[in-house]
VEXGUFI-396357 format. One line per 3 residues: number of its first residue (from 1); for each residue x, y, z of N, C-alpha, C, O. Coordinates in steps of 0.2 Angstrom, whole numbers. Each point is the difference from the previous one (the first is absolute). Example, Ala and Ser with C-alpha at 12.3 -4.5 7.8 and 13.67 -1.06 7.14 Angstrom:
# VEXGUFI-396357
1) 66 -28 39 -4 6 0 4 6 0 5 -1 3; -7 6 -7 4 6 1 -4 5 3 3 6 1
***
This chain:
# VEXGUFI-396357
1) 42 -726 -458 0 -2 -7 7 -2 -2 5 2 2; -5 -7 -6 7 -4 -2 -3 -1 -11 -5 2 -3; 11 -5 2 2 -1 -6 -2 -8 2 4 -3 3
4) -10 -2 -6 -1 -5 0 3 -6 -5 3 -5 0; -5 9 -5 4 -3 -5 0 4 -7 -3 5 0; 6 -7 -5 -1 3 -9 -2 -8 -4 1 -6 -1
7) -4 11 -2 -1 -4 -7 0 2 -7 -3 5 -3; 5 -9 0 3 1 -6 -4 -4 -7 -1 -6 0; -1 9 -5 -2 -3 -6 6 1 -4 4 5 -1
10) -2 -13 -1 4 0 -3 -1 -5 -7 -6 -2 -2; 11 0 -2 -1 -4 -7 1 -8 3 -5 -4 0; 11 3 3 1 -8 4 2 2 7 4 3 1
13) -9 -8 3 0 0 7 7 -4 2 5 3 3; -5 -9 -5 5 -4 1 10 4 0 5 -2 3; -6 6 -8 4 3 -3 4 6 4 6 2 0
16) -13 2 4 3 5 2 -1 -2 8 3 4 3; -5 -8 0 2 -4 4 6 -3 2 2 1 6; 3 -5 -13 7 -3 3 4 7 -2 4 1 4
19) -5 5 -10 3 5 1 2 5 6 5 3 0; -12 -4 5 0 3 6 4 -5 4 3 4 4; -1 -8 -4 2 -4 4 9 1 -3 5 0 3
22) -6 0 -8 9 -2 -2 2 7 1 5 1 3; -7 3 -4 3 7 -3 -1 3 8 5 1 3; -10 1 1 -2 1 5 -1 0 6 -1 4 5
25) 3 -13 -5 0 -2 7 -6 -1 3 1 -2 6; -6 1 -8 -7 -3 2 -1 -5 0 4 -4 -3; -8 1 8 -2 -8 -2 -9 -2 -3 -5 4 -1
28) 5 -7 0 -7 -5 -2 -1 -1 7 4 0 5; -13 0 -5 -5 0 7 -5 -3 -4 0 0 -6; -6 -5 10 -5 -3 -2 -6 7 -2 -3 4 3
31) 2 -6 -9 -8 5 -2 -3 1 4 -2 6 -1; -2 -10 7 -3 2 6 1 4 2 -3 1 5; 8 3 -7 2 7 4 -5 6 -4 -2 6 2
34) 0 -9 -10 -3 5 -1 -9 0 0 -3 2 -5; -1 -4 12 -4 0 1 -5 5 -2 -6 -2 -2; 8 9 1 -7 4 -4 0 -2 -7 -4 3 -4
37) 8 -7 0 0 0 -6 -3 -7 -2 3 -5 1; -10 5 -3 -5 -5 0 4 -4 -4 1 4 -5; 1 -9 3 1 -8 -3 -4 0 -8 -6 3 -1
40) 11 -6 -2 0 3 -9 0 -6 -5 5 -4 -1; -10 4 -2 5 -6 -7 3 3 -5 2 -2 -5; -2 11 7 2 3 -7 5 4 1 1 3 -5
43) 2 -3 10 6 3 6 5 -3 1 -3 -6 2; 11 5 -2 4 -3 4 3 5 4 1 6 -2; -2 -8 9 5 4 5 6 -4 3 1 -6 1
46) 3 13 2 8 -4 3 1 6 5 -1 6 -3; 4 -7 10 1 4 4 6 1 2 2 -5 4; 2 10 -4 6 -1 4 0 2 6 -5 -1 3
49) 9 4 1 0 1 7 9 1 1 4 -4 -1; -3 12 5 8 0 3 -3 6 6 -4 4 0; 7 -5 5 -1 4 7 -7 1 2 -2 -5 3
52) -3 10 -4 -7 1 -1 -1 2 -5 -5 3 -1; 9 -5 -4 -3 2 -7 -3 -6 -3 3 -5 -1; -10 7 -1 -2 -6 -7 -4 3 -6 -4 4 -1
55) 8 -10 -3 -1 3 -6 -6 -6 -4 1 -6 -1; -6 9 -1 -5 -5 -4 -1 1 -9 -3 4 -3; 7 -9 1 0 0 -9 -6 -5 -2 0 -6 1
58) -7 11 -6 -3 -3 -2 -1 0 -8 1 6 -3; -2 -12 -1 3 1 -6 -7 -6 -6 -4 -4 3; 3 6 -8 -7 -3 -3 1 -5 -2 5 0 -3
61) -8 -6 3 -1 -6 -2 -2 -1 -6 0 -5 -4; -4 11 3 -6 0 -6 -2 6 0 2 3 4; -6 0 -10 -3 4 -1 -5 4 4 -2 6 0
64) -1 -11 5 -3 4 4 1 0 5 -4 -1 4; 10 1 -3 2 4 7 1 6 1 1 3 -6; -1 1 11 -3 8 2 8 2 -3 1 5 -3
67) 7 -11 5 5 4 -2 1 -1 -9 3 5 -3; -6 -8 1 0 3 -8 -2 4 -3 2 1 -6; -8 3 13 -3 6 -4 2 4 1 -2 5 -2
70) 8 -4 6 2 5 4 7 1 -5 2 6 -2; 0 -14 2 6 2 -5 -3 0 -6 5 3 -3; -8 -3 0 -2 3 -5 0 8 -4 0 2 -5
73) 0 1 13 0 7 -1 5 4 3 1 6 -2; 3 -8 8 6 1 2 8 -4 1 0 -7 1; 5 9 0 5 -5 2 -2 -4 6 -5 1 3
76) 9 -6 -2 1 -4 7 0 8 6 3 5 -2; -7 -9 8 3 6 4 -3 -3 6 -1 -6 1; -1 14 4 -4 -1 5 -7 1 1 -3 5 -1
79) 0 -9 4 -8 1 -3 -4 3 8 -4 3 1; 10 -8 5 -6 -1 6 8 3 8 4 -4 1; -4 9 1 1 2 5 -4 0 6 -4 4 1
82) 6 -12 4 -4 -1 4 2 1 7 5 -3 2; -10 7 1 3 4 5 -2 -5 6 -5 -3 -2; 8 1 9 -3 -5 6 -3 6 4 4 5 1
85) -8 -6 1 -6 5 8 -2 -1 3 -2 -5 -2; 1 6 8 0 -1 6 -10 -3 -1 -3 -6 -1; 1 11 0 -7 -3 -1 -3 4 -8 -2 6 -1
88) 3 -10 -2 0 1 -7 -10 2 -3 -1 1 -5; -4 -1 11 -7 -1 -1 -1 10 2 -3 4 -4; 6 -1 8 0 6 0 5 3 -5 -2 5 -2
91) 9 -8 0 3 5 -7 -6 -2 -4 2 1 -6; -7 -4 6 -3 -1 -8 -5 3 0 -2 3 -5; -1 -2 12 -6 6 1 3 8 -2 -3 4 -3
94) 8 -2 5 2 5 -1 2 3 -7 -1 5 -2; 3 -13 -1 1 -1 -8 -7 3 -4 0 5 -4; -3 -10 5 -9 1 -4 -2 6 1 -2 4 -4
97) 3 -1 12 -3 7 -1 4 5 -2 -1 6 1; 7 -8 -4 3 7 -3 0 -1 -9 3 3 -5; -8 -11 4 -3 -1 -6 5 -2 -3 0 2 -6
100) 4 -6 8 6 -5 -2 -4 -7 -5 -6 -2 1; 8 1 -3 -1 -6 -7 0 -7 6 4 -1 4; -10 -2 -6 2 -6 6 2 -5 -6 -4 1 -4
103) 8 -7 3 1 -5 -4 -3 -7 3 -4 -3 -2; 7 2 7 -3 -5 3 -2 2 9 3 2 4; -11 -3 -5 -2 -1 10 7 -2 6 6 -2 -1
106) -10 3 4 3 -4 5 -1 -7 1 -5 -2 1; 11 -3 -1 1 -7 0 3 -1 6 3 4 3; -6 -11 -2 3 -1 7 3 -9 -2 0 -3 -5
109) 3 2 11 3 -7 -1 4 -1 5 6 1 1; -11 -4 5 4 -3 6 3 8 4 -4 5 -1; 9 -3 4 2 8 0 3 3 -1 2 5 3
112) -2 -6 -14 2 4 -3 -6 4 -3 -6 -3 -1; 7 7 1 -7 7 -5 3 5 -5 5 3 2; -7 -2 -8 3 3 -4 -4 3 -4 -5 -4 -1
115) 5 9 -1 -4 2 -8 7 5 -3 6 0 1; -11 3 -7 4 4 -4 -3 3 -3 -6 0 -1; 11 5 -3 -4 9 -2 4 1 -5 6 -3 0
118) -8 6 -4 3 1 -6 5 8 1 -3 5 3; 9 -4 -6 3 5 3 0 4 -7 -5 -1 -3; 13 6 2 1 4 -6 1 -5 -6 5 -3 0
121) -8 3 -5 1 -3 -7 -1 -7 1 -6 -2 -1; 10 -3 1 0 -6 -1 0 -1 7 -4 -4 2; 7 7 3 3 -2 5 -8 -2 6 -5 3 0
124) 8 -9 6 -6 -1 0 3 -3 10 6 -2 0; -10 3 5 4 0 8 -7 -7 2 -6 0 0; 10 -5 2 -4 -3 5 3 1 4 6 0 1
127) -11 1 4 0 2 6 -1 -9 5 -4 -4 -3; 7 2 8 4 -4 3 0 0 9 3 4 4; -7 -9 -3 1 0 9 2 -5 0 -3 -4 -4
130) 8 1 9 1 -6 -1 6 -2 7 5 3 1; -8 -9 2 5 0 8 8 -1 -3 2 -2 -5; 0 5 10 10 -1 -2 0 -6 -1 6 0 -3
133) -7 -7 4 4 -4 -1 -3 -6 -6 1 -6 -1; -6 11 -2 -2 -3 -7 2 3 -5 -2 0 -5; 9 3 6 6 2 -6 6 -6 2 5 0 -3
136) -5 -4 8 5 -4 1 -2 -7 -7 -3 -5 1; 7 7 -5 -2 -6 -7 9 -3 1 5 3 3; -7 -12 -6 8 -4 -1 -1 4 -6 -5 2 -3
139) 12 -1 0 4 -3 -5 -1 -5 -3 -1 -5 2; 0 8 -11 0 -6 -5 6 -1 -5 -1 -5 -4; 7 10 6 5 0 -3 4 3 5 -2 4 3
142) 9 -5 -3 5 2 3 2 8 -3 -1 1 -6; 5 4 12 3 6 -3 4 -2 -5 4 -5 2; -4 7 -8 9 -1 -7 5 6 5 6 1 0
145) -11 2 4 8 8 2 -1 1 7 -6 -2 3; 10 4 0 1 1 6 -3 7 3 0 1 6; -3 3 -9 -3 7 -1 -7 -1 4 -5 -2 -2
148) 5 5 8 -6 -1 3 0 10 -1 4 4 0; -11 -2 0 -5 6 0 -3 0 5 -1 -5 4; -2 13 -2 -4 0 6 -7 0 -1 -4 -2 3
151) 5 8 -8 -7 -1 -2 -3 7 -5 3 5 2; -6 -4 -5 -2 5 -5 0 5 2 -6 0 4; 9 5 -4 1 5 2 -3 6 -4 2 6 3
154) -6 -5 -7 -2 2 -3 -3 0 -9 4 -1 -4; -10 2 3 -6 -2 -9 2 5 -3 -1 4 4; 3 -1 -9 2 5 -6 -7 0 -3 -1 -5 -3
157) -4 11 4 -4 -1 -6 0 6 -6 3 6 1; -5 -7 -7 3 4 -3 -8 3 -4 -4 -5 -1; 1 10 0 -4 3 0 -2 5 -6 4 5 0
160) -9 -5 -4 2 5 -6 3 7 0 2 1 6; -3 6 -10 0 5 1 -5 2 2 -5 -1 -3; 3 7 10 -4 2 3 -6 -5 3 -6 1 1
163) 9 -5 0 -4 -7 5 4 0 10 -3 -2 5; 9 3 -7 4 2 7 -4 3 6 0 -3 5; -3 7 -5 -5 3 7 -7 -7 -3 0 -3 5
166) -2 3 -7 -6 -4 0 3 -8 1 -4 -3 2; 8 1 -3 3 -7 5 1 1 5 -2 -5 4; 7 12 -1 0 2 6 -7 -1 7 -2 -3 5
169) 0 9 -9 -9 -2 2 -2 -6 1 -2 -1 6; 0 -4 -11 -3 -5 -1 4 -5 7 -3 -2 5; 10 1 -4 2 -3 4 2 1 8 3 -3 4
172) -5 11 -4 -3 3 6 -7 -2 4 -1 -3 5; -2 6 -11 -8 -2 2 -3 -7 2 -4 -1 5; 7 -4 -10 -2 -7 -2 2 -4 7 -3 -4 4
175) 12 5 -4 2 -4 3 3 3 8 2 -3 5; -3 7 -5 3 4 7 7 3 -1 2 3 5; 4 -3 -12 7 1 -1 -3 8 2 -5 3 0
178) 14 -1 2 1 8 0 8 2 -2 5 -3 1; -7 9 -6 5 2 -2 5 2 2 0 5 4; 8 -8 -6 6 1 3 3 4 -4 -4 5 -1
181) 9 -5 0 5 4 -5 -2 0 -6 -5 -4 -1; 8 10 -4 -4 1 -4 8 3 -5 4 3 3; -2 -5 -10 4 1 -3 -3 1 -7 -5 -2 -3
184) 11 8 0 -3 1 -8 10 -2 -3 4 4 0; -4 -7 -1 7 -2 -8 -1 1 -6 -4 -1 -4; 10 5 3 0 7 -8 6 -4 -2 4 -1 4
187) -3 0 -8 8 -1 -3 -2 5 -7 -5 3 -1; 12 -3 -3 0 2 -5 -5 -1 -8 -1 4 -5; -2 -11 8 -3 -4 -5 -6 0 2 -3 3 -4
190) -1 -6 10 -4 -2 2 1 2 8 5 3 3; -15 -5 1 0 -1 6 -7 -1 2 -5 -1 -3; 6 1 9 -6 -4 3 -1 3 8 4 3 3
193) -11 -5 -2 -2 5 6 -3 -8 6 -3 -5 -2; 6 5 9 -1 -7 2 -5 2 7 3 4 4; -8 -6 -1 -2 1 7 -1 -8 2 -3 -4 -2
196) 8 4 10 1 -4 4 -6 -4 4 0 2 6; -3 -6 -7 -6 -2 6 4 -6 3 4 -4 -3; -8 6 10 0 -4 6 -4 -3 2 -5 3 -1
199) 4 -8 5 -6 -2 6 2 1 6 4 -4 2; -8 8 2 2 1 6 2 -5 3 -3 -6 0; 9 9 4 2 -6 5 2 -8 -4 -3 -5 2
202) 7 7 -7 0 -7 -4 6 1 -1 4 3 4; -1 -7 -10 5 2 -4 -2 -1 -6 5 0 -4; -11 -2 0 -2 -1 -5 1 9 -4 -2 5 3
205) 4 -4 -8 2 4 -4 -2 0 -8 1 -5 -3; -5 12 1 -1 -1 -8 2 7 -2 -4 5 0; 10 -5 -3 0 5 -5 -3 0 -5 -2 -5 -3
208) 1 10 2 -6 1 -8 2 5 -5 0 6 0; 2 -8 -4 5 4 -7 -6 3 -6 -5 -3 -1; 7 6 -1 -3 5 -5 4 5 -6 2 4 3
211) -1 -4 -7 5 -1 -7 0 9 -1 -6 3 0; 10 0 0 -2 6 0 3 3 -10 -1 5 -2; 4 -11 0 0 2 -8 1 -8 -4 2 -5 2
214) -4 8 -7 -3 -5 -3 5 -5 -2 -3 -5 -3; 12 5 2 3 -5 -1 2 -3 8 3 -5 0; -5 8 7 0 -4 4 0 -7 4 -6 -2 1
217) 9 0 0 2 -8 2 -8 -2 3 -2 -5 -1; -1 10 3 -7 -1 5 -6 -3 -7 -4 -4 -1; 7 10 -4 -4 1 -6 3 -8 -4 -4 -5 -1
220) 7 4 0 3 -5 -4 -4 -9 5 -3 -4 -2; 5 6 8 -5 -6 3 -5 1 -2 -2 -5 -4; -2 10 5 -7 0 -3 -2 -1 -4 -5 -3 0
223) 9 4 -5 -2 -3 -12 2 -7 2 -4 -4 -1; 11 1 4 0 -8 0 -6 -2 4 -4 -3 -3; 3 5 8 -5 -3 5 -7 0 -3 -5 -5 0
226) 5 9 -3 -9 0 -4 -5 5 7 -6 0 0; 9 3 4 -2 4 7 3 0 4 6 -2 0; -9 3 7 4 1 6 0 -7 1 -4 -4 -2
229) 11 2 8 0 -4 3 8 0 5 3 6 1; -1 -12 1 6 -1 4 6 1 -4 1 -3 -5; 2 8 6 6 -1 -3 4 -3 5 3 -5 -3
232) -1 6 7 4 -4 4 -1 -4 7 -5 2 3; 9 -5 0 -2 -3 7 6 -1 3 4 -5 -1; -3 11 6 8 2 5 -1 -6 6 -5 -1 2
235) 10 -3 -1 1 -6 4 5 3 5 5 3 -1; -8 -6 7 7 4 7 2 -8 1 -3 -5 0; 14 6 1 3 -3 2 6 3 6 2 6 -1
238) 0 -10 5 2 4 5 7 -3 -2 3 -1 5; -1 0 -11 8 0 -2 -3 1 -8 -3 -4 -3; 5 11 0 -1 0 -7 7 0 -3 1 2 -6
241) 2 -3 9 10 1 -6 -1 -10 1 -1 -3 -5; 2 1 8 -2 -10 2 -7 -3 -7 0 -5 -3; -5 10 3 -5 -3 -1 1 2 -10 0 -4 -6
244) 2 11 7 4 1 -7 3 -4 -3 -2 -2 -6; 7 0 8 6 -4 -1 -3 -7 -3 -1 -2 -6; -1 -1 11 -3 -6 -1 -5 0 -8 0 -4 -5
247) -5 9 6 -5 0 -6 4 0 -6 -1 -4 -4; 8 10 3 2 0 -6 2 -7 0 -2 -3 -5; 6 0 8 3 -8 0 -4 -4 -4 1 -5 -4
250) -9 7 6 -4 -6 -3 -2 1 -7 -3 -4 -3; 5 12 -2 -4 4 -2 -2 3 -4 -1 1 -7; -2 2 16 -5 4 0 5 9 -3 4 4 2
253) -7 -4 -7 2 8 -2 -4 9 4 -6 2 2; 10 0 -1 -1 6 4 0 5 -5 1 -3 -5; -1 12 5 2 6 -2 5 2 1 0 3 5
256) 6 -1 -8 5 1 -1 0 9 2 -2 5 -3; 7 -6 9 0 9 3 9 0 -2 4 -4 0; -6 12 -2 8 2 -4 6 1 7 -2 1 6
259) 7 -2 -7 6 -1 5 1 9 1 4 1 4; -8 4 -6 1 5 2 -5 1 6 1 4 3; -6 -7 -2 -5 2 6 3 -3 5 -2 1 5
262) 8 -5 -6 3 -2 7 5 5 1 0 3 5; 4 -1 -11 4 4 3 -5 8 3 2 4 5; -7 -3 -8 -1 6 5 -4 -3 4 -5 3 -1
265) 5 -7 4 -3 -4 7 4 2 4 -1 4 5; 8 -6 -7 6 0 5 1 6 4 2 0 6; -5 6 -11 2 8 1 -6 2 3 -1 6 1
268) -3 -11 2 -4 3 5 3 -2 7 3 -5 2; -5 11 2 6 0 4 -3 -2 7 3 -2 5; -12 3 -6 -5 -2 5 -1 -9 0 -4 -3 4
271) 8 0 -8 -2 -6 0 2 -7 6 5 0 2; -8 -2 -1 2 -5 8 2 -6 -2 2 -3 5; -2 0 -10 4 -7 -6 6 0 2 3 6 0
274) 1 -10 2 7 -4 0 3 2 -8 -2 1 -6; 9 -1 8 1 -1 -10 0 -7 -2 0 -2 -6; 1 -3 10 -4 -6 -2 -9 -2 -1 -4 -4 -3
277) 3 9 7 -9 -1 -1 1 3 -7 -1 -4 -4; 3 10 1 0 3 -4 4 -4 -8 0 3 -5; 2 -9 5 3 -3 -3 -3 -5 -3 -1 -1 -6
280) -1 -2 11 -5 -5 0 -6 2 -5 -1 -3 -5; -3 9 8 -4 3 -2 0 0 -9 -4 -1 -4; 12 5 3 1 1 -7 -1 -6 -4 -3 0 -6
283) 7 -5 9 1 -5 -5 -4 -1 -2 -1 0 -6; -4 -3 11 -8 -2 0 -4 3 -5 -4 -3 -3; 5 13 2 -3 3 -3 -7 1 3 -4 -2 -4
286) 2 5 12 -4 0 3 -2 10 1 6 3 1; -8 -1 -1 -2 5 2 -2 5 5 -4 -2 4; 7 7 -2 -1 -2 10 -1 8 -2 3 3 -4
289) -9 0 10 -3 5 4 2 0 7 5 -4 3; -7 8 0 -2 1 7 -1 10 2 2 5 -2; -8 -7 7 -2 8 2 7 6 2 4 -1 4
292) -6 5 -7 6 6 3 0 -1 6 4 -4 2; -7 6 1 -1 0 9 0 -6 2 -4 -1 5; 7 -7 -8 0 -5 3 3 -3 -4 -3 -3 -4
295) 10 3 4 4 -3 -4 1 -10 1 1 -5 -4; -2 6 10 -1 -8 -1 -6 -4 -1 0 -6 0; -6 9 -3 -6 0 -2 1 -4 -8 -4 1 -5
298) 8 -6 5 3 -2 -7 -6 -2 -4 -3 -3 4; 0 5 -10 -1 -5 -5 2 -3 -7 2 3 -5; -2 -10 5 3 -1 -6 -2 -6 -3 -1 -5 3
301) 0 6 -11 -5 0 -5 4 -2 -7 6 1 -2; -11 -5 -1 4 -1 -7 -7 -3 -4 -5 0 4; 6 -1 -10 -7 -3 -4 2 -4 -3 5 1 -2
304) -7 -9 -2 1 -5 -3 -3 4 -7 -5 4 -1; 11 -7 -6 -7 0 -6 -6 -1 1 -3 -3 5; 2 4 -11 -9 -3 -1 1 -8 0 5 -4 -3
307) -11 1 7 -2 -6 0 -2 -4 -3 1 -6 0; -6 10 -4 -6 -2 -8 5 2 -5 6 2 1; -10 -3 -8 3 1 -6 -1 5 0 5 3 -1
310) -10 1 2 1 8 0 1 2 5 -1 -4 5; 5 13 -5 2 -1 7 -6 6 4 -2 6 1; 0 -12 2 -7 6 5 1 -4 6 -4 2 5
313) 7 -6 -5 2 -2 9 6 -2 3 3 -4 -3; -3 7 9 9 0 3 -2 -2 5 -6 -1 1; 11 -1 4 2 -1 7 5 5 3 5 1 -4
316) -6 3 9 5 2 5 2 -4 2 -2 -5 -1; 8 6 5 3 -3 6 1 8 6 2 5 -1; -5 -7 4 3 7 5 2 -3 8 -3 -5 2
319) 9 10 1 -1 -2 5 2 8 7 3 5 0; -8 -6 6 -1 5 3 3 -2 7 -2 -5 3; 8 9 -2 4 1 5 -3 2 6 -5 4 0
322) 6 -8 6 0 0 5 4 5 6 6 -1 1; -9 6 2 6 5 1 -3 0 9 -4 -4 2; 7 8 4 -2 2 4 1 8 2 4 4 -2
325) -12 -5 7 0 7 1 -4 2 7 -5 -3 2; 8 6 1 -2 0 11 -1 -7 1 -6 -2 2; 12 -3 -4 -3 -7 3 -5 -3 -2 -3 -5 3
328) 1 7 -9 -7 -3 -4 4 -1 -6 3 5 -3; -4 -12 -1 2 -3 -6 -8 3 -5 -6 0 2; 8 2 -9 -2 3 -7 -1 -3 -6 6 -2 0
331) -7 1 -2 2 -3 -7 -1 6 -5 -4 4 2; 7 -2 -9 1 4 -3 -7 1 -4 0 -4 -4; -5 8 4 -8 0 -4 0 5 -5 3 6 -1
334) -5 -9 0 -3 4 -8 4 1 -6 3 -5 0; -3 8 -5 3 0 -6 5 5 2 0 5 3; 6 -8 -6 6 6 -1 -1 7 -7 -3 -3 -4
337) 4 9 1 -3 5 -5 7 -4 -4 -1 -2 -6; 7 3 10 5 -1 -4 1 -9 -4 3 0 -6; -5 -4 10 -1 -7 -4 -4 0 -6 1 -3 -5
340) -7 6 7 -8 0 -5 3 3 -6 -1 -3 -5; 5 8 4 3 2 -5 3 -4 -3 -2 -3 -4; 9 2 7 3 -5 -3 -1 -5 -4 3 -1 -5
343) -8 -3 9 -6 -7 -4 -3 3 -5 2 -2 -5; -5 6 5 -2 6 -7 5 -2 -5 0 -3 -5; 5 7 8 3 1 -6 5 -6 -1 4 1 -5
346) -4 -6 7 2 -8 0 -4 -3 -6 3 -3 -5; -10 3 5 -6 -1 -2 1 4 -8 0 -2 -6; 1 8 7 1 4 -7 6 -3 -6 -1 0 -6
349) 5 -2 8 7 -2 1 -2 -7 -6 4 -1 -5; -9 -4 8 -2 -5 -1 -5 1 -8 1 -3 -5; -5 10 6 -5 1 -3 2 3 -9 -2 -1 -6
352) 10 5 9 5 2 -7 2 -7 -3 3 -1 -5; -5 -5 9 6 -5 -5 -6 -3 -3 1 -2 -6; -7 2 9 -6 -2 -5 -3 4 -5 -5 -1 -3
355) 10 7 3 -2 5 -6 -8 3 1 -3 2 -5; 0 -4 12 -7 5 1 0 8 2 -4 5 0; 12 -6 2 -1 8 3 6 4 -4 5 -4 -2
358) -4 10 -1 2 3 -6 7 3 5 -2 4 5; 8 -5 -5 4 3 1 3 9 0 6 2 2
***
């Protein structure tokens, strides 16, 4: 299983299209790339495309379009996380019998095949079979940035209170995920309880967040949101101090980390960073983990503001260090405890200036 592509309901397609493009580094692709998405007089759609990432903005024409009723009732957001499979006619049999929502049959179209199923709250998965070489789409616009991505590296879902094991569930049973790490975040004000899913033998990743007090960040998505949904979508770059760089140039606004989390960075003594990597890092205001028992296991992390007018969606930037071990190259997995906090409390930081959260 892979990340096929995202879809977004938004106010102007056109709009969040050259945004993506100037601020981000994407470019414009021909609409034929959004084949499960049936042809509209009441829809405009725009796609971008960077690395393996594609992004699909559909936006209303008119009143009867499916995105006016949707905004009607929540912000711009994400509506459709669509997953590619190997053979997409057996995940949907296993789907049906664990009594999964079907939205659309099974379609076919030459050797592509796809359906879809309705997931947690608005949130909704087409499922995706399709040869490798019918994601080779031209250009309909040139990069504005030099910022190349690799590819999504992991879906933030955010989930009411005491809904957390019953999404769990649902995307155990439904889809075949299994659960990774499992984090609870306390600060003084708020906190939140998060479990990690995976697809075997993948690198598709869903954390799943759940609000554990009622001024929490998880909680505040949810009153803006109108329910659960995406709050964010973490992007892998295999130079994130270059790709930082670049985005503020264009900008793009990020999360502001205090000059004191670098100096007690410095005071760890397990750390495998240069004081040039460590510099770099700071200016940038990047975030960096790594496992005790594997200090070169780096990860590092940062969050864009909010994207919409309200703030219920973010971008990561993350990047996962490459390390060796008995002559076998690694790449650094999973969630760091220590970053995940930090982003919390990055996020909190955000939340006192919007006056939601009570100092």
């Amino acid at each position: 299983m892979q990340i096929d592509h995202i879809h977004f309901y938004v106010e102007d397609a056109r709009q969040s299209r050259d945004w993506f493009i100037q601020k981000m580094g994407f470019y414009s692709i021909p609409n034929e790339f959004c084949f499960t998405i049936a042809p509209s007089n009441h829809t405009h759609i725009e796609v971008v495309a960077n690395g393996s990432i594609y992004l699909v903005f559909s936006a209303p024409l008119n009143d009867f379009s499916p995105v006016y009723q949707f905004l009607s009732a929540h912000p711009p957001g994400v509506v459709d996380v669509a997953f590619g499979v190997e053979d997409v006619e057996t995940v949907m049999k296993r789907a049906i019998a664990q009594g999964a929502n079907v939205l659309q049959p099974l379609q076919t179209q030459g050797s592509l095949k796809w359906s879809q199923i309705a997931a947690w709250g608005t949130l909704r998965h087409t499922l995706v079979e399709r040869q490798a070489n019918s994601l080779i789409v031209g250009k309909t616009s040139d990069n504005a940035l030099n910022v190349t991505f690799s590819r999504i590296d992991h879906v933030v879902l955010n989930v009411a209170l005491g809904d957390l094991e019953r999404a769990v569930d649902w995307y155990e049973t439904v889809l075949g995920f299994e659960p990774q790490q499992m984090f609870a975040i306390k600060t003084d004000r708020s906190g939140l309880c998060s479990r990690v899913m995976r697809y075997p033998n993948s690198r598709v990743q869903l954390p799943i967040n759940e609000p554990t007090s009622n001024n929490s960040q998880i909680q505040e998505f949810l009153d803006l949101n109108r329910g659960a949904g995406v709050q964010h979508i973490a992007i892998h770059t295999e130079n994130i101090v270059d790709a930082i760089a670049q985005l503020r140039h264009a900008g793009l606004s990020f999360l502001n980390v205090p000059a004191t989390y670098y100096t007690q960075l410095r005071q760890r003594l397990d750390c495998a960073l240069s004081e040039s990597q460590l510099n770099a890092i700071a200016a940038q205001q990047i975030l960096v983990d790594w496992q005790s028992d594997l200090p070169e296991a780096v990860l590092l992390q940062t969050f864009t503001q909010p994207v919409f007018e309200q703030p219920t969606f973010f971008f990561e930037l993350i990047e996962r260090h490459t390390y060796q071990v008995a002559d076998r190259l690694h790449q650094a997995q999973g969630f760091g405890e220590g970053n995940f906090r930090a982003l919390f409390e990055a996020i909190e930081r955000e939340q006192l200036k919007r006056g939601s959260l009570k100092s």
